[in-house]
C-alpha atoms as a printed R data frame, in Angstrom:
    type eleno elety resid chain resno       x      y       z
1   ATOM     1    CA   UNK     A     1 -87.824  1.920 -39.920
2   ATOM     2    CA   UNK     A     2 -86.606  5.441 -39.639
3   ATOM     3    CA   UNK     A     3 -83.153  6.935 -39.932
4   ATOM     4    CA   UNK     A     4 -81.587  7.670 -37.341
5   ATOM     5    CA   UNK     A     5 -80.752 11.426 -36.186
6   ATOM     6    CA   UNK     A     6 -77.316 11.967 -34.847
7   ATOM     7    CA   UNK     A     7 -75.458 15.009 -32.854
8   ATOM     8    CA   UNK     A     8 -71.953 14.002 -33.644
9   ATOM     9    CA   UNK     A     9 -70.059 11.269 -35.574
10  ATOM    10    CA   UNK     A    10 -68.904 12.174 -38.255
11  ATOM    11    CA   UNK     A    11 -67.413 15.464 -39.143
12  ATOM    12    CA   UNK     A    12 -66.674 18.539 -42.048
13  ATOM    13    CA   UNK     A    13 -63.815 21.032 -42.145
14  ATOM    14    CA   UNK     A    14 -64.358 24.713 -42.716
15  ATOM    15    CA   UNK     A    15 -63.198 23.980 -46.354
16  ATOM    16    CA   UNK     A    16 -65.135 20.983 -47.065
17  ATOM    17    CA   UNK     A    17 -67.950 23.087 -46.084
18  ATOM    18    CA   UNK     A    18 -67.212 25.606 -48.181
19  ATOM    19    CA   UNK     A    19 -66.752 23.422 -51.314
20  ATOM    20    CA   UNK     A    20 -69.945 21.505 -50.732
21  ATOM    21    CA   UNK     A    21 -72.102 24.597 -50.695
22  ATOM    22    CA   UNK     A    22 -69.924 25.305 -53.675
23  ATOM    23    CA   UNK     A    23 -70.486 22.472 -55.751
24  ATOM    24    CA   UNK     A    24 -73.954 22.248 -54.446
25  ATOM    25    CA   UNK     A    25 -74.726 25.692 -55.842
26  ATOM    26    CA   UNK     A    26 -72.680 24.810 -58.924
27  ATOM    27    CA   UNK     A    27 -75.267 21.697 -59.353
28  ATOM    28    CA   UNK     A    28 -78.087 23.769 -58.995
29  ATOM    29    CA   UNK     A    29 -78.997 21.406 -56.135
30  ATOM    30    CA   UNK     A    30 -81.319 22.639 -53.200
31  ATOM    31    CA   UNK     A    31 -81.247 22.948 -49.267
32  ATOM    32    CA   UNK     A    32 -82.443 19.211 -48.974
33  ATOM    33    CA   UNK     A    33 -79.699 17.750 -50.580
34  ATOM    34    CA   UNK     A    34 -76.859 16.225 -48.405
35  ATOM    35    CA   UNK     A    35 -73.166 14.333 -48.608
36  ATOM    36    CA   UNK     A    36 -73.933 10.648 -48.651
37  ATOM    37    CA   UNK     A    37 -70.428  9.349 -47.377
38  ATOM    38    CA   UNK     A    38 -70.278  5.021 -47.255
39  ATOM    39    CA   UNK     A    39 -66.962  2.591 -47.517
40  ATOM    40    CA   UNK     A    40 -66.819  0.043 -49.811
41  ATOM    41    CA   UNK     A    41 -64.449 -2.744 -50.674
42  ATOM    42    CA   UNK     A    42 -61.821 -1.896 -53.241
43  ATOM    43    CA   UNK     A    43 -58.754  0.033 -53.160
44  ATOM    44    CA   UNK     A    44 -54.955 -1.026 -52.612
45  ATOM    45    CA   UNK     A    45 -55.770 -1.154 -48.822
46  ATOM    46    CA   UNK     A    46 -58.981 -2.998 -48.720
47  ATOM    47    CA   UNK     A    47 -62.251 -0.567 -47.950
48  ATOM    48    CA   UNK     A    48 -62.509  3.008 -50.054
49  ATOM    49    CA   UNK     A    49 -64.396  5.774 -49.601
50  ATOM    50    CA   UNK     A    50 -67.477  6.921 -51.619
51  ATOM    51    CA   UNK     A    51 -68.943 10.079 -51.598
52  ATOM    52    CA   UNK     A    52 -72.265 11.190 -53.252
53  ATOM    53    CA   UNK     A    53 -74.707 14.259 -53.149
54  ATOM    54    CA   UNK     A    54 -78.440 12.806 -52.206
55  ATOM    55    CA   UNK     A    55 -81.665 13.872 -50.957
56  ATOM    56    CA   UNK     A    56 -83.249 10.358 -49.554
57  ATOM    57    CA   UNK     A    57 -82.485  9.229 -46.550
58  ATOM    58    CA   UNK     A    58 -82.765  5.164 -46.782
59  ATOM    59    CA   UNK     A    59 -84.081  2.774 -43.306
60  ATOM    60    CA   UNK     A    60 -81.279  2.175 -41.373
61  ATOM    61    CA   UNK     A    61 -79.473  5.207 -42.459
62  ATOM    62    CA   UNK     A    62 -77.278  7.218 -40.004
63  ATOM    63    CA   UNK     A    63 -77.708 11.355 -40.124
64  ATOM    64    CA   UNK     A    64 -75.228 13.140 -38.556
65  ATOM    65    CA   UNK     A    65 -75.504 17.575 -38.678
66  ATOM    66    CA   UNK     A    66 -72.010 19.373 -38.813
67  ATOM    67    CA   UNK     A    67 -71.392 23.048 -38.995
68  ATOM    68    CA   UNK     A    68 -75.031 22.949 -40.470
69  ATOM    69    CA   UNK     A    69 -74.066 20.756 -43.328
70  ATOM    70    CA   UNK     A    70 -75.715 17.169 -43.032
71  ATOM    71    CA   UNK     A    71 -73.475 14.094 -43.173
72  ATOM    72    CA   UNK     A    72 -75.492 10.476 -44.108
73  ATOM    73    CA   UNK     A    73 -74.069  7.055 -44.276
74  ATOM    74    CA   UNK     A    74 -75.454  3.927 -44.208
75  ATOM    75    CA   UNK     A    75 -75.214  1.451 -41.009
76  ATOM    76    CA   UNK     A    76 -72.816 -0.818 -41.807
77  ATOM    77    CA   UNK     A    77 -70.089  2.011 -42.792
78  ATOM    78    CA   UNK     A    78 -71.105  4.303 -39.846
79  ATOM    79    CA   UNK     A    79 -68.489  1.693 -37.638
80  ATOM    80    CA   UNK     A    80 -65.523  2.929 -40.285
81  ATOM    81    CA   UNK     A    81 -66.255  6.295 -40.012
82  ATOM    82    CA   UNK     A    82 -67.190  7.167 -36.280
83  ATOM    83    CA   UNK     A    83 -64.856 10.102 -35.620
84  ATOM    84    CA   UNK     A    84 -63.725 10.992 -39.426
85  ATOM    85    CA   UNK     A    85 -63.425 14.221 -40.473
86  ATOM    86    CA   UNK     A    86 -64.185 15.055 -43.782
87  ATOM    87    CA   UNK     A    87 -61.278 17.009 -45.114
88  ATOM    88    CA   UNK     A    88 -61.039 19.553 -47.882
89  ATOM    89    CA   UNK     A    89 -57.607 20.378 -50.117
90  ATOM    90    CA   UNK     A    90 -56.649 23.202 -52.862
91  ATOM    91    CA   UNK     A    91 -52.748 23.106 -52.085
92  ATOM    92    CA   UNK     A    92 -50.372 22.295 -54.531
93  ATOM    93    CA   UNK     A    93 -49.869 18.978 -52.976
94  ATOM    94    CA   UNK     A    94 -53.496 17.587 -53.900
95  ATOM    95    CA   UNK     A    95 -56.629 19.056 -54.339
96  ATOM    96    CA   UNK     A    96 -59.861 17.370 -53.557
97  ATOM    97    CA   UNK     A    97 -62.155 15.623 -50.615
98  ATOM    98    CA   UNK     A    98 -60.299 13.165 -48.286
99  ATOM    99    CA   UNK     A    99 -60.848 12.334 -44.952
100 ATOM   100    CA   UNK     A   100 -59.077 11.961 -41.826
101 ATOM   101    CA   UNK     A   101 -59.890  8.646 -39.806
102 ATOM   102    CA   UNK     A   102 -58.747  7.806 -36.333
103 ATOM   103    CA   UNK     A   103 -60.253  4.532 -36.921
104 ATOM   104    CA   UNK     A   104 -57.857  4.025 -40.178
105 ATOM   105    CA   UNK     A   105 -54.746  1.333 -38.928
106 ATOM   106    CA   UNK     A   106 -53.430  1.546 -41.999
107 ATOM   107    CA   UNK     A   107 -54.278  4.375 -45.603
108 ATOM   108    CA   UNK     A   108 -52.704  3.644 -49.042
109 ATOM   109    CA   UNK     A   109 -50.373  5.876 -50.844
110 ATOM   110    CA   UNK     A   110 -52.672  7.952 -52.609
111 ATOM   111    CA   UNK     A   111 -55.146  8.564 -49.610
112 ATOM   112    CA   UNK     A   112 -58.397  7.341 -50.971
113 ATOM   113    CA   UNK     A   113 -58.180  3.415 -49.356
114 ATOM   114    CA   UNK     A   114 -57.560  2.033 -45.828
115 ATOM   115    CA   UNK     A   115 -57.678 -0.762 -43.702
116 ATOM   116    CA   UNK     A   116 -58.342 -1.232 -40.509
């Protein structure tokens, strides 16, 4: 089965994009490397995110192209994250990846669970 090509879905900011090429440079990781983004259970709110660099793309897997970066998840957690914006923070308030989900009913404390 083949993956599945996407226009929209899921999304990046400006500087998420910038710290991905970042890191990606940092890694010494090439142009077909991409952010593997999937929910799992676990966190104080049910389903967390996880976020990987990879360069497979699996059956079944959903590819979604964003300001030119590439965005994959697998099929089951493309129904959490239809619509999510991948988020990117240096302030002094928190600095790191999170991710802004309409889909979310309800996100824990620290930012990195959710229900729905």
């Amino acid at each position: 089965m083949e993956a599945t090509t996407m226009m929209s879905g899921i999304f990046i900011s400006d500087k998420a994009k910038a710290r991905v090429i970042d890191l990606l440079a940092q890694e010494g990781r090439g142009e077909d490397y991409f952010v593997r983004v999937s929910v799992v259970s676990g966190g104080c709110s049910g389903l967390t995110y996880k976020m990987d660099f990879d360069n497979e793309i699996k059956a079944g897997d959903q590819v979604f192209e964003d300001k030119n970066v590439k965005l994959v998840t697998d099929r089951k957690s493309v129904l959490y994250l239809f619509s999510t914006t991948l988020e990117y923070s240096d302030g002094l308030d928190g600095k790191g990846f999170h991710f802004m989900n309409p889909n979310a009913s309800r996100t824990c404390a620290c930012g990195e669970s959710f229900s729905v």
